[in-house]
Structure formats: C-alpha cells, structure tokens
C-alpha positions in Angstrom: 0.0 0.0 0.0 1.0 3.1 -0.6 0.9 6.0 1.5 2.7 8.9 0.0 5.6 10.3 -2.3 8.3 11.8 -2.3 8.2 15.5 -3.8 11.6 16.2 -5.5 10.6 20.3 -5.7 10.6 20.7 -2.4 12.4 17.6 -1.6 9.9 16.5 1.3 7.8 13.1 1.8 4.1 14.2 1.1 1.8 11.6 3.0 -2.0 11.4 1.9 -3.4 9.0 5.0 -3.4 10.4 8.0 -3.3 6.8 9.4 -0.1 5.3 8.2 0.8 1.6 9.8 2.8 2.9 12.4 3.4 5.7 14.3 6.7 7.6 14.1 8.4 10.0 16.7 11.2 12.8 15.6 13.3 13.8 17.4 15.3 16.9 18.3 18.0 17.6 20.8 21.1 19.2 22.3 23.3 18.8 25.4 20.3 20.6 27.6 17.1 19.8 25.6 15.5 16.7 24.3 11.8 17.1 22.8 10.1 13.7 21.3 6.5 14.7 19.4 4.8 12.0 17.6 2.9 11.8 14.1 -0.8 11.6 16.1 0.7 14.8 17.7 1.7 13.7 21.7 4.9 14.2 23.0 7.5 14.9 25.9 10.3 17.4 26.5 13.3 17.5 28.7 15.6 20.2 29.9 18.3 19.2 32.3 20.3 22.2 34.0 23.7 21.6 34.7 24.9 21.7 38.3 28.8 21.6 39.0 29.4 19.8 42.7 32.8 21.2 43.8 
C-alpha cells in the first residue's frame, strides 16, 4: 500500500493518510534539551540544567 511520495521540488515526503501503519516519533535535541513529538501529535520534552558539585 501506498501511502505517499516523495516531492523532488521541495524535496519532502508528502503523506496522503493520515493513518499510516505505524506511528513515528522525531526527534530533536542538544546537550540541555530533548523534545520527542509523535505523528498523532503527543509528546515529551526534557531540559536538564547543569549543576557543577565542587
């Protein structure tokens, strides 16, 4: 089954279901921050603050 294309003009997978077989998370992050959102839309985000013990 097919559920979308890739479009080479704006190079970008163009889905037409809005109920593909499984659900996918991105992703983004740095040394502080981690934020996880999936496709249906729910997600989490993390900060951690950095605390030197001298």
């Amino acid at each position: 089954m097919k559920y979308g294309f890739f479009d080479d003009s704006s190079q970008e997978y163009v889905i037409h279901t809005l109920h593909p077989p499984y659900t996918w998370i991105n992703y983004l992050g740095s040394e502080r921050f981690l934020g996880l959102i999936s496709n249906p839309g729910g997600g989490y985000a993390f900060y951690r603050m950095l605390v030197c013990a001298v």
